[in-house]
Every structure is written in structure tokens, then in C-alpha cells.
C-alpha positions, 0 to 999 in steps of 0.5 A, a space after each residue: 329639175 332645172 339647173 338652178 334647182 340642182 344647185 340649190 339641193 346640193 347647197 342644202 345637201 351640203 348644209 346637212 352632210 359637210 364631210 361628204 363634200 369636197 369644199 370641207 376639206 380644206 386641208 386636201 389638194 387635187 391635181 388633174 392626177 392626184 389627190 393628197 390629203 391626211 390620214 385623218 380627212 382619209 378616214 372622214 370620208 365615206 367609202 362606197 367601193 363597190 358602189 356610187 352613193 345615192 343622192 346626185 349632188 355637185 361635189 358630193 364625194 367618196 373614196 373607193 378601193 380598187 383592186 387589180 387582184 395583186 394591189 390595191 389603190 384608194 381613190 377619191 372620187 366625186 360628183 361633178 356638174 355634167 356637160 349637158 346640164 342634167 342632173 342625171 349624167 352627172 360626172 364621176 370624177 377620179 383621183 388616186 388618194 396619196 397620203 401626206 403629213 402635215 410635215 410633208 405640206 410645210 417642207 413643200 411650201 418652205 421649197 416653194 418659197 425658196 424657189 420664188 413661187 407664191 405659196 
């Protein structure tokens, strides 16, 4: 499957399943460490913690707990185009699942503003 191809199936893909992809999450932030998002888009994703979800598509995603035997941490996690281009090596990327109120979101925005940044 060419590089095209796989873009145009996960584009259909994303058409059938919207909750299992990032782009229908507009409320959610990810950093390169973190990922904030509300209980409630918390609780639209699917959970696949002990496995990967079938079907390779381009941000695609999924949380997944992880557990050091003491702990355990949620993470998201998600499909992402591989550096070689093919569909198969696919990246898995990962980010630690904080969980934040709407309220939390308008106290940042409000600081943002207050110190001149662009919210």
C-alpha cells in the first residue's frame, strides 16, 4: 500500500470511528510529555492495556494503564506516520493522561492573558 493509499483509509477510517481518533478531541492538549483532557473525553476513549488495537491508521488512538506493581498511571496513546513510510512500523506514540477541569483550562487561559501571551 503506497503512502497515499494509507492516508486515504485512515481518512475513511476516521469517517466510520470519530471517537478513536485524535483530530475529535478538540478539547484535549498534548505536549511532548503530557496529555491533558476532561474525565469526560478520558471516558470516550477505548481502552486497550494490554494490547494495541487492530486496524494501523494515522492517529488512531487509545488509552492504556500501566502498572509498576504499586501504581497505576493512564496513558494515551496513539498511531503516527512511521519515519520510513510504511504502514506496517508504524509509530506508537505516548503521553501520560492528566485530567483537568474545564475550570482549570479558563484559570490558565485567564494567566496566559494576564501575562501577554496569545491564548
Amino acid at each position: 500500500m503506497t503512502s497515499k493509499e494509507w492516508r486515504d483509509q485512515s481518512r475513511e477510517y476516521e469517517r466510520s470511528y470519530p471517537n478513536s481518533y485524535l483530530v475529535h478531541y478538540p478539547g484535549m492538549s498534548v505536549t511532548d510529555e503530557v496529555a491533558e483532557m476532561t474525565i469526560k473525553d478520558f471516558e470516550r476513549l477505548d481502552e486497550y492495556s494490554t494490547s494495541v488495537p487492530t486496524g494501523v491508521f494515522l492517529g488512531k488512538c487509545w488509552k492504556a494503564r500501566v502498572s509498576d506493581g504499586q501504581t497505576d498511571e493512564w496513558y494515551l496513546r496513539w498511531y503516527g506516520w512511521p519515519k520510513n513510510g510504511n504502514q506496517g512500523d508504524a509509530s506508537i506514540n505516548t503521553r501520560k493522561i492528566t485530567i483537568v477541569t474545564n475550570a482549570t483550562r479558563m484559570i490558565r487561559a485567564e494567566l496566559r492573558r494576564l501575562e501577554g501571551d496569545p491564548v
